[in-house]
N, C-alpha and C positions, 0 to 999 in steps of 0.2 A: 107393059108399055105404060105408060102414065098419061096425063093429060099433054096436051103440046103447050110451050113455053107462054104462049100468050092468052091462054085461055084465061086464066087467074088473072090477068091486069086488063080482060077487056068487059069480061062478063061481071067481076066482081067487081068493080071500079066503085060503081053507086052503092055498094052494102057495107054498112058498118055495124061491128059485130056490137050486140048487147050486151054491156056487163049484168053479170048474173052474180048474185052474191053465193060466194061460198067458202065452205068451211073453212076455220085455218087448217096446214097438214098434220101428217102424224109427229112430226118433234115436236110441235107446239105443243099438240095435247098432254105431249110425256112430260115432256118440262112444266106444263101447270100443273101437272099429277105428282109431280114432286115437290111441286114450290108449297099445293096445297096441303100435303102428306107433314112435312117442314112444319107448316104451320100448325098441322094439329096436334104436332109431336111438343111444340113447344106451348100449346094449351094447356096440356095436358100432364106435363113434365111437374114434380114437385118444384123444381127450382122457379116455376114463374111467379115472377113479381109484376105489379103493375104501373113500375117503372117504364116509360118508355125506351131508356138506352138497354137496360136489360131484357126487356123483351125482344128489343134487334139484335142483340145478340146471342141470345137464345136461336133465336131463328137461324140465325149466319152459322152456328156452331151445330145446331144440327142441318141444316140442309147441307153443309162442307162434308157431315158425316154419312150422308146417304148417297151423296155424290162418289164420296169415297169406296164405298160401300158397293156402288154400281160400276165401278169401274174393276175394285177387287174381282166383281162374278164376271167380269167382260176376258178381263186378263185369264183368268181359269181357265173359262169357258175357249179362250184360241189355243188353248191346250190340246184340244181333243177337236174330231173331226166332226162340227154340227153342221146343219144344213143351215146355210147363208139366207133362205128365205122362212126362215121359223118365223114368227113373229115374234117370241120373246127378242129374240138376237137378233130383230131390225129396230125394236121398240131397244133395245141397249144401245147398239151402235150409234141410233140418232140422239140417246142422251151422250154417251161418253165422246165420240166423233170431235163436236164442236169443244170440248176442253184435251184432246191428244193431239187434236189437228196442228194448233199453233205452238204448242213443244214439239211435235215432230219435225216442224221445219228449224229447230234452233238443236235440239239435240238429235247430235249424229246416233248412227244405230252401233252396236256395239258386234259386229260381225252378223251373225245370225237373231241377235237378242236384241230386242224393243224396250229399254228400260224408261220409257217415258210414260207408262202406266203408275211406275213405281214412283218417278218424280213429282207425278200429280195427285197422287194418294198424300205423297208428303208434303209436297205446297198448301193442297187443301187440307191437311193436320194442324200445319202451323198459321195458317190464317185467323182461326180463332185467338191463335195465341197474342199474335201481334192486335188484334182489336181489344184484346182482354188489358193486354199493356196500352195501348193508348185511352181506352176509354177510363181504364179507373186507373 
């Protein structure tokens, strides 16, 4: 049975709730775990220069490749029958989700086959490219 319809608007009228600070969620923290990963891959990388346009793109060139990267084990991984609440494959989903979500509504599905895994491995392959032609 639950409470009756007017309990909530007579009794709580005068409380308003405390904002309590808290954490950001779980994508957030993936997504800085890889912006930060990005960055130290391009610290560390022979090719860094202390160029500013190169160092951005250094960075943009490897984080497109670990983006790539995470989406390649996402795609594998719906190959086979894992449990939806692992953590590895909720920590993947909430990275790859937010870049499959907006090509799955523009590219149709190919009967039973999702080829928009594949189209975004490739967008994000050639994105370097086109920065590499426009900056130098």
């Amino acid at each position: 049975m639950g409470r009756p319809w007017w309990y909530d608007s007579y009794w709580e009228k005068g409380k308003k709730l405390g904002r309590r600070f808290q954490l950001p969620n779980r994508p957030l923290w993936a997504w800085i775990a890889i912006i930060i990963l990005a960055l130290l891959i391009t610290l560390v990388s022979r090719e860094f220069h202390f160029s500013a346009v190169a160092w951005f793109f250094g960075f943009i060139h490897y984080l497109c490749r670990i983006l790539a990267i995470t989406i390649f084990i996402r795609a594998i991984l719906s190959w086979f029958t894992v449990n939806r609440y692992n953590f590895f494959i909720i920590i993947l989903d909430n990275v790859v989700e937010p870049i499959l979500s907006p090509l799955r509504r523009i590219v149709p599905r190919l009967g039973m086959f999702d080829i928009t895994p594949l189209l975004a491995i490739f967008i994000l392959y050639i994105i370097p490219i086109i920065l590499r032609a426009i900056l130098f």
